[in-house]
TILO-907370 format. One line per 10 residues: number of its first residue (from 1); for each residue x, y, z of C-alpha. Coordinates in nm, 4 decimals, decimal comma, always signed. Layout:
// TILO-907370
NUM	X/Y/Z; ...
This chain:
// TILO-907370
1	+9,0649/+4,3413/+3,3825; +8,7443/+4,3647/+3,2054; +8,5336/+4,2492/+3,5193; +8,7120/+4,5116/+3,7319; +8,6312/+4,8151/+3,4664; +8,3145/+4,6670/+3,4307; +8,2664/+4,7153/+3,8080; +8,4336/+5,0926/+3,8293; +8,1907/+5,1958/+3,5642; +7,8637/+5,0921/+3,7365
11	+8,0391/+5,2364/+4,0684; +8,0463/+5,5858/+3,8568; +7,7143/+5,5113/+3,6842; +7,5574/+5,4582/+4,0630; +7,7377/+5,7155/+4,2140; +7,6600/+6,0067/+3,8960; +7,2654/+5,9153/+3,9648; +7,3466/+6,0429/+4,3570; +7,4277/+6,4128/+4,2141; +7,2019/+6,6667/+4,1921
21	+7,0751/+6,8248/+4,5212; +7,4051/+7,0956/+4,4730; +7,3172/+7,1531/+4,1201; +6,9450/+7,2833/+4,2610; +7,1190/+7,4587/+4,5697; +7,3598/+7,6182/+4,2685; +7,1359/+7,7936/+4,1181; +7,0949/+8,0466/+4,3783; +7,4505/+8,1269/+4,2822; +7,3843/+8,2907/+3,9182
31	+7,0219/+8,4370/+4,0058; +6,9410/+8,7902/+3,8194; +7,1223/+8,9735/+4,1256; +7,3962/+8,8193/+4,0594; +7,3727/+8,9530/+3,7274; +7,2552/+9,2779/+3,8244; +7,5485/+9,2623/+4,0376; +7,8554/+9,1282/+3,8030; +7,7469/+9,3384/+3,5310; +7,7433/+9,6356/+3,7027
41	+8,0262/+9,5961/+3,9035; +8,2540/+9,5208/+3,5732; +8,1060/+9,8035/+3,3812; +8,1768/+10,0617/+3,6516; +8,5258/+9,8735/+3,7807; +8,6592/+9,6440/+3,5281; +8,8155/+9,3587/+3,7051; +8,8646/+9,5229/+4,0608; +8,6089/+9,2812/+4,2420; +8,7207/+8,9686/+4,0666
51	+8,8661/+8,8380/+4,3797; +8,5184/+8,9222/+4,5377; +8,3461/+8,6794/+4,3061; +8,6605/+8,4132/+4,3619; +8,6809/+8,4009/+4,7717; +8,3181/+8,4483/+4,7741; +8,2816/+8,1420/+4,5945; +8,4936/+7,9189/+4,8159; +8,3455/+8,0395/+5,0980; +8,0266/+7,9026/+4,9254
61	+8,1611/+7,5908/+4,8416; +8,2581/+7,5099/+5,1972; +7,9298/+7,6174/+5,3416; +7,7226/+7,4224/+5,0844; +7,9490/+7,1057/+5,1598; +7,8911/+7,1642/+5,5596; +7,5040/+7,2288/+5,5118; +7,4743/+6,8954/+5,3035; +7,6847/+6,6749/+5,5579; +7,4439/+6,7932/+5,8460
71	+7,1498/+6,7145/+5,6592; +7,2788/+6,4143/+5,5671; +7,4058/+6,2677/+5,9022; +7,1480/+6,4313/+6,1363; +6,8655/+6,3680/+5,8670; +6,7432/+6,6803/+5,9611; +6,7206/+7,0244/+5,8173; +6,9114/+7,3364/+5,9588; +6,6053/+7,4889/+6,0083; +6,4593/+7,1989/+6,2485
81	+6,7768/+7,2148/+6,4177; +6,7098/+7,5654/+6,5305; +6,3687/+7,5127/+6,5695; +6,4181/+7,2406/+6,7983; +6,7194/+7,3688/+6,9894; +6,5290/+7,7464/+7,0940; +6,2055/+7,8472/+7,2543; +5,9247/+7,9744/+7,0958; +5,9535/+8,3531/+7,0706; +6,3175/+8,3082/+6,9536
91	+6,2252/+8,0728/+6,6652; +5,9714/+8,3212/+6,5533; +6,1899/+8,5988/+6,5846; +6,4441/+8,3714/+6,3515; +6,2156/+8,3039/+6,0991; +6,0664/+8,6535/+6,0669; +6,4626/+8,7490/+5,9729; +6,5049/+8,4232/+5,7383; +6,1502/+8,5375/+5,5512; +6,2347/+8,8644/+5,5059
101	+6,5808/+8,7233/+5,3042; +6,3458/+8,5022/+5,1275; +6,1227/+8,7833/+5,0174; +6,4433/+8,9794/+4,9169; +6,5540/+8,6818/+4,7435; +6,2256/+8,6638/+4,5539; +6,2408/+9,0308/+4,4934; +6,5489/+8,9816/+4,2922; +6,4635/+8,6544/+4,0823; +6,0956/+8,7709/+4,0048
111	+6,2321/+9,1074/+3,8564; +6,5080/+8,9103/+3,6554; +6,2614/+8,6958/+3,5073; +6,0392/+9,0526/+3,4553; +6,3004/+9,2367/+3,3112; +6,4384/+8,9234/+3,0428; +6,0480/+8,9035/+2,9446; +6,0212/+9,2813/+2,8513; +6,3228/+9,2251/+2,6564; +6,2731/+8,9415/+2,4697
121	+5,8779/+9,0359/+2,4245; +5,8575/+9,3859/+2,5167; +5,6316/+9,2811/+2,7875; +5,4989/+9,5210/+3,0478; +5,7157/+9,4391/+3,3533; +5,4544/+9,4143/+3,5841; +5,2800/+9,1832/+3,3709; +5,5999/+8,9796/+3,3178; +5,6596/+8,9940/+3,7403; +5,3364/+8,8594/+3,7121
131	+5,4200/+8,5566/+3,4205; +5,7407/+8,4380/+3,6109; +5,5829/+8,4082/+3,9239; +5,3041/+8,1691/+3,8048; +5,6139/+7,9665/+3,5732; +5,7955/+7,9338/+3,9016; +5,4743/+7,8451/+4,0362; +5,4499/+7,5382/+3,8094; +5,7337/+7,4179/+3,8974; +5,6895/+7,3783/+4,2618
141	+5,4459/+7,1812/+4,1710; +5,6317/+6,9312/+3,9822; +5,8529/+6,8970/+4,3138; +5,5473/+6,8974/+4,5022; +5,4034/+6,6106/+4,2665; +5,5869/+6,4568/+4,1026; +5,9438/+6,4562/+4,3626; +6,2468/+6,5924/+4,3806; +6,4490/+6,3454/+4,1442; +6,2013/+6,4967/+3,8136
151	+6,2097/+6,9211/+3,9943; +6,6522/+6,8565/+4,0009; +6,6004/+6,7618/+3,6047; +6,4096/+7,0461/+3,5074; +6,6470/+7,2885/+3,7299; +6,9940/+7,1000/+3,6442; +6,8397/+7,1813/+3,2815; +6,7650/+7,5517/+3,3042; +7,1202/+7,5822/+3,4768; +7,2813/+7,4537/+3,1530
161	+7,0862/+7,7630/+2,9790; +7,2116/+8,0066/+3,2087; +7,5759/+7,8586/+3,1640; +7,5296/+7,8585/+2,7933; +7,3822/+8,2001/+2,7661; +7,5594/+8,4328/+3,0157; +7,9123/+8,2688/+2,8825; +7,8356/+8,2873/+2,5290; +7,9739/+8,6468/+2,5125; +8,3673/+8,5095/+2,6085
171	+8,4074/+8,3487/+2,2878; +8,3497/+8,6762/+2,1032; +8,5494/+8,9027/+2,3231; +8,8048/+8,7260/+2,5951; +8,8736/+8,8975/+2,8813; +9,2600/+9,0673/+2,9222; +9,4640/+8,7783/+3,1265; +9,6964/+9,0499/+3,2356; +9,4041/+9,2476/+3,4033; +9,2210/+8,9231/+3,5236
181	+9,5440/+8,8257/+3,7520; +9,5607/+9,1753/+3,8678; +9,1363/+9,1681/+3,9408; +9,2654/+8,8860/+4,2467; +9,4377/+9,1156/+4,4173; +9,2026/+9,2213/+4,7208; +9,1338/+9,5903/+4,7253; +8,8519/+9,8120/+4,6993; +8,7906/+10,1609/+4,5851; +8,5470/+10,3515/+4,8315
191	+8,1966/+10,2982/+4,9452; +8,0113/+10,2613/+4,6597; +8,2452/+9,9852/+4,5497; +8,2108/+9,8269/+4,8820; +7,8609/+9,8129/+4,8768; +7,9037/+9,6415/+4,5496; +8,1315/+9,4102/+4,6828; +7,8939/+9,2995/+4,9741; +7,5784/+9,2971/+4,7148; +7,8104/+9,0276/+4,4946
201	+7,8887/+8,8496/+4,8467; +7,5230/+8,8274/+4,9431; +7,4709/+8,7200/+4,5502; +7,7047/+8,4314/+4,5561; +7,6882/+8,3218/+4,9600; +7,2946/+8,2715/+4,9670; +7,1433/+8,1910/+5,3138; +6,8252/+8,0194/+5,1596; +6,9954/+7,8209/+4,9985; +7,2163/+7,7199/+5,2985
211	+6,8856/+7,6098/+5,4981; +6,7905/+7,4360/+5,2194; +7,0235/+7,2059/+5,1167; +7,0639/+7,0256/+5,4158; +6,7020/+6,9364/+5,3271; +6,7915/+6,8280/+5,0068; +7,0262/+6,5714/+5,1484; +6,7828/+6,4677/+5,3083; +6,5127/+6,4189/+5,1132; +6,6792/+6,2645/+4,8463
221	+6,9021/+5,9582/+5,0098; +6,6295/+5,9794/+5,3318; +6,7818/+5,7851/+5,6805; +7,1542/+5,7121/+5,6068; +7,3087/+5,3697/+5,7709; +7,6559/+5,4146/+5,9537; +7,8080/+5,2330/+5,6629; +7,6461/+5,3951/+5,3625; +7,7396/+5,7632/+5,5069; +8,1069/+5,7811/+5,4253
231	+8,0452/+5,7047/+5,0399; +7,7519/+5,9356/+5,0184; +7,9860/+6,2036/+5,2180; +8,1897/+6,1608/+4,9377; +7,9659/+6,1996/+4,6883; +7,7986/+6,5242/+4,8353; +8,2012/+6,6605/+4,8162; +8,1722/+6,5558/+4,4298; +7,8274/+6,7034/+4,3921; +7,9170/+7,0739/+4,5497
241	+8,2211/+7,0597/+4,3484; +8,1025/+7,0531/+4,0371; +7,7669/+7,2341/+4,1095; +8,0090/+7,5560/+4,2803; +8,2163/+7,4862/+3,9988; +7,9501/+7,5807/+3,7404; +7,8034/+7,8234/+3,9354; +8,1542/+7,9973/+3,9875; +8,2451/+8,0059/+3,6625; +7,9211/+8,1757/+3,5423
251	+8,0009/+8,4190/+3,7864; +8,2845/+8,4824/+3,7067; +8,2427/+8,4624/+3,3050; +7,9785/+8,7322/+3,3913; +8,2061/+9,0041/+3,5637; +8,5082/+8,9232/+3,3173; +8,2671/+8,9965/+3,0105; +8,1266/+9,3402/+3,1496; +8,4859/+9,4509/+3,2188; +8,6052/+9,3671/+2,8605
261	+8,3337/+9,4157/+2,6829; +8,1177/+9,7116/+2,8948; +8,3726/+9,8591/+3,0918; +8,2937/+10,2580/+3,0600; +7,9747/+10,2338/+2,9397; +7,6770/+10,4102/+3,1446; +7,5152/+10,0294/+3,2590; +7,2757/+10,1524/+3,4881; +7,0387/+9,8511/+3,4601; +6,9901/+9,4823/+3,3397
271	+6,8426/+9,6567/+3,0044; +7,1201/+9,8601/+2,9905; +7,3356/+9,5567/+2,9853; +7,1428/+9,3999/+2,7070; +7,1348/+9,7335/+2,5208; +7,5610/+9,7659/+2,5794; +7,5992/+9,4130/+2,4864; +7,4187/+9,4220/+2,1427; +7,6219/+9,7496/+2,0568; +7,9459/+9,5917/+2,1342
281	+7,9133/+9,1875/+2,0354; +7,6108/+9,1699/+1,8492; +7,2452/+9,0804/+1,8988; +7,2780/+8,6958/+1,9216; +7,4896/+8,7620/+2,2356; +7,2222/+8,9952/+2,3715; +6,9201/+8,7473/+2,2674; +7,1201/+8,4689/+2,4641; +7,1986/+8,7019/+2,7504; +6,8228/+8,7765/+2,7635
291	+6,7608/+8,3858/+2,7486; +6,9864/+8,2863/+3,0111; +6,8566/+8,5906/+3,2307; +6,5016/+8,4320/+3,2066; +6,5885/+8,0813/+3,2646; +6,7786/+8,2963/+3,5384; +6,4707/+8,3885/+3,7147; +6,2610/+8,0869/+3,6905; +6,4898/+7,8618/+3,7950; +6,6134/+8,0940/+4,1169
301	+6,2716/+8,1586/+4,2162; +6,1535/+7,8400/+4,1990; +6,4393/+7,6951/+4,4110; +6,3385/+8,0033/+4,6333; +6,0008/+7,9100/+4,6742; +6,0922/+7,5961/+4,7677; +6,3935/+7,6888/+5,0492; +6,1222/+7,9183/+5,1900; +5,8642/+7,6203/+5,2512; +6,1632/+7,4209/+5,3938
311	+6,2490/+7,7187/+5,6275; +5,8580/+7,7971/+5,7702; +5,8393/+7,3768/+5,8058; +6,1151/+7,3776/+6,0144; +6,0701/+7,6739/+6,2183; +5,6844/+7,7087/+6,2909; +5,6601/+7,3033/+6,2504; +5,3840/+7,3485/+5,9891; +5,3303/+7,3074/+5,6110; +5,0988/+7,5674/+5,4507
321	+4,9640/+7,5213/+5,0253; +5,2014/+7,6041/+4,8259; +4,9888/+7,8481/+4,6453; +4,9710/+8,0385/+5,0065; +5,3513/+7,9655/+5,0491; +5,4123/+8,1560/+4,6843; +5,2277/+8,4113/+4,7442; +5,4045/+8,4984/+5,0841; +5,6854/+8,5765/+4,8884; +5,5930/+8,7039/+4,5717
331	+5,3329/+8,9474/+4,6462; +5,5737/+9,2207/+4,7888; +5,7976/+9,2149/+4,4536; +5,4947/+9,2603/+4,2471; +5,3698/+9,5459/+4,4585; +5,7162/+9,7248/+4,4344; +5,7247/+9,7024/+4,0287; +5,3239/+9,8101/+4,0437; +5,4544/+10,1094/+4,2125; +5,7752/+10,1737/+3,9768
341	+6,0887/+10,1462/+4,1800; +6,3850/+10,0904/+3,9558; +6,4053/+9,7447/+3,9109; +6,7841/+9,7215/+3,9190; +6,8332/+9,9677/+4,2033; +6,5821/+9,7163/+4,3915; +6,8258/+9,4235/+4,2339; +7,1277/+9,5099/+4,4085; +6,9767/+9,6149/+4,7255; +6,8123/+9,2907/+4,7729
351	+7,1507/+9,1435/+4,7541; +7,2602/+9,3589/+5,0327; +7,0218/+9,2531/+5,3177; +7,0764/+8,8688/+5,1422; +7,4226/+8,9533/+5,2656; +7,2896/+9,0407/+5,6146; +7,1238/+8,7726/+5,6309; +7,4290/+8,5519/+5,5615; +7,5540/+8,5496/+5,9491; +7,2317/+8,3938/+6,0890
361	+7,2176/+8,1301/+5,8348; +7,6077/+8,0901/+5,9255; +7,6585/+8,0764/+6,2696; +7,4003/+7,8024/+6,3780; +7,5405/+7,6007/+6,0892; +7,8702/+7,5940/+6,1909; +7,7690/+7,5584/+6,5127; +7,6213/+7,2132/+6,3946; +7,8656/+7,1194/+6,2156; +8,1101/+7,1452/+6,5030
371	+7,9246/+6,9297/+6,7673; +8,0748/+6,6279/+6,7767; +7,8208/+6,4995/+6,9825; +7,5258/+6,5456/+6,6923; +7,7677/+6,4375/+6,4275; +7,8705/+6,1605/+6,5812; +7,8943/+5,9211/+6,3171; +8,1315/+6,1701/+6,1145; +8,2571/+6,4364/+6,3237; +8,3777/+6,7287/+6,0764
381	+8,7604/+6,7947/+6,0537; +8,9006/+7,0701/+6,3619; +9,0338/+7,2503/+6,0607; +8,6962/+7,2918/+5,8241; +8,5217/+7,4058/+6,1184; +8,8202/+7,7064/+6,1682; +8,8559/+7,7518/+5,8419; +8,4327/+7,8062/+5,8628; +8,4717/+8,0106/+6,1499; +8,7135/+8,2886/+5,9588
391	+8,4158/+8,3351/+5,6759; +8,1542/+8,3827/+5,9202; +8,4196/+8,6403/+6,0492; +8,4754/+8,7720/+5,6847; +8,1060/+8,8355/+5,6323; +8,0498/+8,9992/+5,9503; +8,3135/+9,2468/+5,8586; +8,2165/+9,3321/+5,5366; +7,8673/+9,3826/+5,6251; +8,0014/+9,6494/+5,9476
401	+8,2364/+9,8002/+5,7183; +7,9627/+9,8771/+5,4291; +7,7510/+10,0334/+5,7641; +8,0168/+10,2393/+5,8464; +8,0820/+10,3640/+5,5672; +7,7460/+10,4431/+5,4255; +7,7093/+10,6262/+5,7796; +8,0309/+10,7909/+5,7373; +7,8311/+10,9221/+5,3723; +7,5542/+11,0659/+5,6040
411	+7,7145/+11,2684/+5,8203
């Protein structure tokens, strides 16, 4: 008996050190726009979009888990799958659209980071745009150096901050569990709570992070034999479950505490937020909402930089410094604060051409994942693949419905 614990628990002990590329993909999942995002959409609407935040995350699940098992059978990324399977003017036509979501992602975590500085410091937010980006900086270089086992550390660490922070604010006031059934009924309440309900959907289903995990993968277990790929396929299920997990719950702790705790207030902003939250449950909860927003941002933008590298490497088959590679990104988000665009205006909108983005990252993924000719030596499930098929489908017609009815605004 002892023998055969004694074997289980260094099967769990081996298979715990094989988590961790989901944890890094995860944070994508509670970046500032999510914030910018949750808060505002339960201070303005209580729980309405709580079954936003719920399907969204699913969907996200299921697309991590598919972008992971390609990576990790093909031993390729998604990007060098594209790249290799279209011709040149294509592929640079794909990658201008998959840089411009990466500069909209950076847009969103730089700001974050910006904003929690200036509130914890009262730091100009240019010059805190400015501190975050060479923090985030610094930490691409530890993956660059010192490999991806020590960058998932530091991230898997600064995700436990963000949990920690952004949830603290449930134990002081719960949510209603009357109102928080009703929030999963689907429904919507015109445009403007449509275009907040595509903002949360490009906030929680984020393509960069979709091209990059199946990189991770791959990187971090490198070729795969025929008989060491079902266990680690299994593992990579574990791993996305309990990254998605995490990341779903702060989502969703995040929404729930704006509608009990903000809901009616005038939250125009990620300051306003703090400001609302201090008021109502004290300033410890708005010090480690501030916290957790800057761990937020560096962590985000960091795994940003680093999807972004991935995504250029696989589509224009080259690897640039990653000084060069930062600034690519980062420059246009500092310009827009120089210039003094609302930062949270800029938050949310960021989040909607993330969501337009979503379909590109999407379809050629799924596509992938359904060729049973390139996953050969684990062909994906009929169902998974139809089941993937009715989000791409989902996103598709959210993003036409917000365009026709912003058009329908216009005229």
């Amino acid at each position: 008996m002892s023998t055969t614990l004694l074997g289980r628990g260094r099967a769990l002990l081996y298979r715990s050190r094989l988590l961790g590329p989901a944890f890094v993909a995860a944070v994508a999942y509670v970046d500032p726009g999510n914030v910018a995002t949750n808060t505002t959409a339960g201070a303005a609407y209580g729980y309405l979009l709580l079954w936003v935040l719920v399907g969204a995350t699913l969907m996200a699940g299921l697309v991590q888990y598919l972008s992971a098992k390609v990576g990790l059978v093909t031993g390729r990324s998604l990007p060098e799958l594209v790249g290799s399977r279209t011709r040149t003017g294509s592929r640079v036509a794909y990658w201008l659209q998959a840089e411009l979501v990466a500069v909209a992602t950076d847009l969103a975590e730089i700001i974050g980071g910006a904003v929690a500085l200036r509130l914890l410091f009262d730091l100009p937010v240019i010059v805190g745009a400015l501190i975050t980006t060479a923090v985030s900086t610094s930490l691409l270089v530890i993956q660059d150096r010192s490999g991806q086992r020590d960058f998932e550390r530091v991230i898997s660490g600064l995700l436990a901050v963000v949990t920690l922070g952004f949830l603290a604010g449930l134990l002081v006031d719960p949510p209603d569990p009357a109102a928080t059934l009703d929030g999963l009924r689907p429904r919507l309440q015109g445009t403007e709570s449509a275009r907040l309900a595509v903002g949360m959907l490009g906030a929680t289903v984020m393509p960069h992070v979709v091209y990059l995990h199946s990189a991770l993968v791959r990187d971090r277990h490198g070729p795969v034999s025929r008989d060491r790929l079902g266990p680690l396929i299994r593992t990579t299920r574990v791993d996305v479950g309990l990254a998605m997990g995490v990341a779903g719950a702060v989502n969703l702790g995040m929404l729930l505490l704006a509608a009990s705790a903000l809901f009616g207030r005038d939250v125009g902003g990620l300051e306003d937020a703090h400001r609302a939250l201090g008021d109502e449950l004290g300033s410890v909860i708005a010090m480690l909402f501030a916290v957790a927003l800057l761990a937020s941002g560096l962590a985000s933008t960091s795994v940003g930089g680093y999807a972004g590298a991935v995504i250029m490497g696989g589509l224009l088959r080259r690897r640039i410094p990653i000084l060069l590679r930062r600034l690519l990104t980062a420059v246009p988000a500092v310009i827009l604060l120089g210039i003094g665009w609302d930062p949270t205006q800029m938050l949310i909108w960021s989040q909607v051409v993330l969501s337009f983005g979503i379909p590109f990252a999407l379809v050629p993924l799924v596509r992938f994942a359904q060729d049973r000719t390139l996953l050969a030596a684990a062909p994906t499930h009929r169902l998974t693949i139809m089941v993937a098929w009715v989000v791409v489908g989902l996103v598709v017609a959210l993003n036409a419905g917000l365009l026709a009815g912003v058009v329908y605004e216009r005229l």
